[in-house]
C-alpha positions in Angstrom: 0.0 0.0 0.0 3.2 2.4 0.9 4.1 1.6 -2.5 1.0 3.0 -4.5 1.1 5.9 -2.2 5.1 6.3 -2.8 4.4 5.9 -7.0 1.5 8.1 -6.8 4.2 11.5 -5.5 6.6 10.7 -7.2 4.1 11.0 -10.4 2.7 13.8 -9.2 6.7 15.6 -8.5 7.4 14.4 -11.7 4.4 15.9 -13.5 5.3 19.5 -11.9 8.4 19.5 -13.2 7.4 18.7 -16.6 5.0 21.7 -16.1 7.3 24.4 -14.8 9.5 22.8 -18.0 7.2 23.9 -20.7 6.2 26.9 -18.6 9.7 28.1 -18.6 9.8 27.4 -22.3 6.7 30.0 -22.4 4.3 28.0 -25.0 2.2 26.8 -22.5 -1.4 26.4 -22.1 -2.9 27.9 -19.3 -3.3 24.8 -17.5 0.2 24.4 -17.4 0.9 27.1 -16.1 -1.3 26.8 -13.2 0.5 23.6 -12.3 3.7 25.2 -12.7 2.3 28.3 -10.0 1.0 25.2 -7.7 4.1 23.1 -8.0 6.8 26.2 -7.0 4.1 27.0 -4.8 4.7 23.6 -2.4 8.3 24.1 -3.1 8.4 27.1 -0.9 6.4 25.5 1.5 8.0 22.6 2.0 11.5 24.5 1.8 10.3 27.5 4.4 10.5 25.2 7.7 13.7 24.4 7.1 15.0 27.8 6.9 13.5 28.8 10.2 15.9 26.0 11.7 19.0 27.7 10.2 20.7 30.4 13.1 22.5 33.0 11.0 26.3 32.7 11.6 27.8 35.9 12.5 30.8 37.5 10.7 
């Protein structure tokens, strides 16, 4: 069951990138680009937590 769940991210991760792909390209329907939004979207949200974690080092 892990496994289906595991399969079914990993399509939908690779899917995103293949939309911010042809979005970048900038001959993309709008659909496309809407999954691009929603996919850098996530990014930043899974990314933010881990910068709160990070002390600035002092020079």
């Amino acid at each position: 069951m892990i496994v289906l769940l595991l399969t079914g991210v990993l399509a939908l991760v690779l899917g995103g990138c293949a939309c911010v792909w042809r979005a970048a390209r900038g001959d993309a329907p709008r659909w496309v680009r809407a999954a691009a939004t929603a996919t850098l979207a996530a990014g930043e949200l899974v990314r933010r937590p881990n910068d709160k974690g990070r002390s600035q080092s002092d020079d």
